[in-house]
C-alpha positions in Angstrom: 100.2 66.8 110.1 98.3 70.2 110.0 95.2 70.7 108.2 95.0 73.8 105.1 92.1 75.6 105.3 90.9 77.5 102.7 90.7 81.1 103.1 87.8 81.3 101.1 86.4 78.8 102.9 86.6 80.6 106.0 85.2 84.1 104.7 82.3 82.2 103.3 82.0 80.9 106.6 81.7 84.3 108.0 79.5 85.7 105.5 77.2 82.5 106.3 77.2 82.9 109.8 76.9 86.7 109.6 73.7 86.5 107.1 72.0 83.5 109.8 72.9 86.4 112.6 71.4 88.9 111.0 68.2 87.2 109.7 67.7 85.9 113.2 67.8 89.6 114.7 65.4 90.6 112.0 63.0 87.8 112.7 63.2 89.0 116.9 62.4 92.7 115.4 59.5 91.6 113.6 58.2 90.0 116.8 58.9 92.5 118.6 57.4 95.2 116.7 53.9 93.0 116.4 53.7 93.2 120.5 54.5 96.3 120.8 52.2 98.1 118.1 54.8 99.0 116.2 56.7 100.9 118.7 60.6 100.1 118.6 61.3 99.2 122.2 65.3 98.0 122.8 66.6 96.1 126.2 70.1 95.8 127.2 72.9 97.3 129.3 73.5 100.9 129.6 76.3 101.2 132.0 78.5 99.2 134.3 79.9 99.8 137.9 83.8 99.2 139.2 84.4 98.1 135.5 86.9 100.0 133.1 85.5 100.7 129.7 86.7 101.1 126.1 87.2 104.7 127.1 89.6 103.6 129.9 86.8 105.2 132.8 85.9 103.4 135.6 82.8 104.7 137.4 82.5 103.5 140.8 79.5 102.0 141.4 78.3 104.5 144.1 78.5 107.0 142.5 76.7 105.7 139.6 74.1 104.6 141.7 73.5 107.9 143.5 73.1 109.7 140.1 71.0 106.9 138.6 68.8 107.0 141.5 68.5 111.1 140.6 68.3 110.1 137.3 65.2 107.9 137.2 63.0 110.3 139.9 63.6 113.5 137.9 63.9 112.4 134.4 62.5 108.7 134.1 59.4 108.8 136.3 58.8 112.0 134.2 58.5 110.7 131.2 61.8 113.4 130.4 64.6 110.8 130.3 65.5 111.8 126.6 69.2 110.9 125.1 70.9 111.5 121.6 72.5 109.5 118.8 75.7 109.4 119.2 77.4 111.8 121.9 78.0 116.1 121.2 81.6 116.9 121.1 83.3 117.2 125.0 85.0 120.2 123.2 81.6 122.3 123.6 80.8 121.8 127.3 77.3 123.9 127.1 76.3 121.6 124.4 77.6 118.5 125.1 75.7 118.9 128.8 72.5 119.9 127.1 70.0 117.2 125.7 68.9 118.9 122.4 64.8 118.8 121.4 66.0 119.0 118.3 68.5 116.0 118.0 66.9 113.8 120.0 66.5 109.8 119.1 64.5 108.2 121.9 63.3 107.9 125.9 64.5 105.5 128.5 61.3 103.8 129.9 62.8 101.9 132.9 66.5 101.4 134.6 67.3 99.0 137.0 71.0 97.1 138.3 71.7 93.7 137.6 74.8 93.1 139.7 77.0 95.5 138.9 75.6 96.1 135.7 72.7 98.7 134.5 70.6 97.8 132.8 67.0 99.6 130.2 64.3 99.6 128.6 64.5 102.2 125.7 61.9 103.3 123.2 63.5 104.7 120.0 61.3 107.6 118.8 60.3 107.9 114.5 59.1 111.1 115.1 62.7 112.5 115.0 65.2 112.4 112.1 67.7 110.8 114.8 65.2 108.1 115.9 64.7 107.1 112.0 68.4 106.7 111.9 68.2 104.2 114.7 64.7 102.3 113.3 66.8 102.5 109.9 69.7 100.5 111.4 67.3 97.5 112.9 65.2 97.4 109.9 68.6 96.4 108.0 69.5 93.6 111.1 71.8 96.4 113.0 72.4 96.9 116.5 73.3 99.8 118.6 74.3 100.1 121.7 74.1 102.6 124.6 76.8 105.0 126.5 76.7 106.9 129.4 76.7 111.3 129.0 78.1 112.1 132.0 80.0 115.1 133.2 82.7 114.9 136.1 86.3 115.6 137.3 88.6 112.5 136.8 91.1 110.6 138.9 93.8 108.8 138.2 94.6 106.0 140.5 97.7 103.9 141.1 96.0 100.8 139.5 96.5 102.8 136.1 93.3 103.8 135.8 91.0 106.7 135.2 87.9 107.3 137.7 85.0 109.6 137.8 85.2 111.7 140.3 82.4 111.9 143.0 81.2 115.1 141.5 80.0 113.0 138.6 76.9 114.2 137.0 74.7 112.0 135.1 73.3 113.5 131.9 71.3 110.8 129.7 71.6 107.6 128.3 73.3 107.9 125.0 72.9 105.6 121.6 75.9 104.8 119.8 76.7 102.6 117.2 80.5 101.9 119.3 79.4 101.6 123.0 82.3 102.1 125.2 80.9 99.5 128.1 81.7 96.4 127.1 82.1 92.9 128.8 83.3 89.2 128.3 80.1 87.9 129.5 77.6 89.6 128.1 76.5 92.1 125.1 76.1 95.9 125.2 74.3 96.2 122.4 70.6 96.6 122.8 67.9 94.0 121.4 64.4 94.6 120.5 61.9 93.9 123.3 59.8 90.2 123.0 57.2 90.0 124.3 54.9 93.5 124.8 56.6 95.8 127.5 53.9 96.9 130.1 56.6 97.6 132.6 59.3 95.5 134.5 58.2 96.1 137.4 54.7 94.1 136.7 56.1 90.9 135.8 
């Protein structure tokens, strides 16, 4: 004998579950905020190796570790790793390989792998219009999530899929409200940091 289920029942449900999620990720902001002065820091994945994304690109994971690896000494460990909001258009190539002053929305403060996956520490900026846009999307319970600016040749394979090629070029960490990297096991969306960041590395 089947069961009827409401379909009201089920979009109130929903809404239910959706208003609990987001009061829970406003209740981890708030935290979060206190221990770190006010200072919007975000933690999550940024990239992932040997794994296709929504964009159907595979980047091979050395490759993406020899241009994270540049990455981190000549734009991290300067305090320089700056990314956008959302990506430039691919159809301007000076612009979309150019990190704009003017359009920037935060700084990557740490990278480091996890398996095959990268993973941040990212502080959005409020001194930018594009970092209020971020803070203005977690002070309403959003999330964003982060995709890799990168420049390369591509390479189809016989496994169907599309690979960058070894003369990849890292550009920045991007924030996006669709992230490309995705995976069954875990989120690519980016979470405020609990408790204070003082570095990774230290704890």
């Amino acid at each position: 004998m089947g069961v009827c289920v409401s379909v009201h029942t089920v979009e109130h449900e929903l809404e239910v579950e959706a208003a609990m999620a987001r009061r829970a990720r406003l209740e981890g902001l708030e935290k979060s905020l206190e221990a770190n002065d006010n200072r919007l820091v975000l933690h999550g994945v940024l990239a992932r190796g040997d794994a296709m994304n929504r964009n159907g690109r595979v980047y091979p994971t050395p490759i993406l570790a020899r241009e994270l690896a540049a990455y981190a000494s000549t734009h991290v460990a300067r305090k320089r790793a700056f990314g956008e909001f959302e990506h430039p258009l691919t159809s301007d190539s000076t612009r979309f390989r150019t990190v704009r002053e003017d359009a920037v929305s935060h700084r990557v403060l740490e990278t480091y792998w996890r398996g095959n996956c990268v993973y941040g520490v990212i502080e959005v900026l409020d001194s930018t219009a594009a970092g209020r846009e971020v803070w203005e999307i977690y002070r309403k319970g959003g999330l964003v999530g982060a995709s890799t600016r990168s420049w390369s040749s591509l390479e189809t394979r016989s496994d169907g899929k599309t690979y960058a090629d070894d003369d990849m070029e890292l550009l920045c960490f991007d924030l996006v409200r669709d992230p490309s990297t995705y995976s069954l096991t875990s989120t690519s969306l980016l979470t405020p940091f609990f408790p204070r960041y003082e570095g990774l590395s230290a704890r």
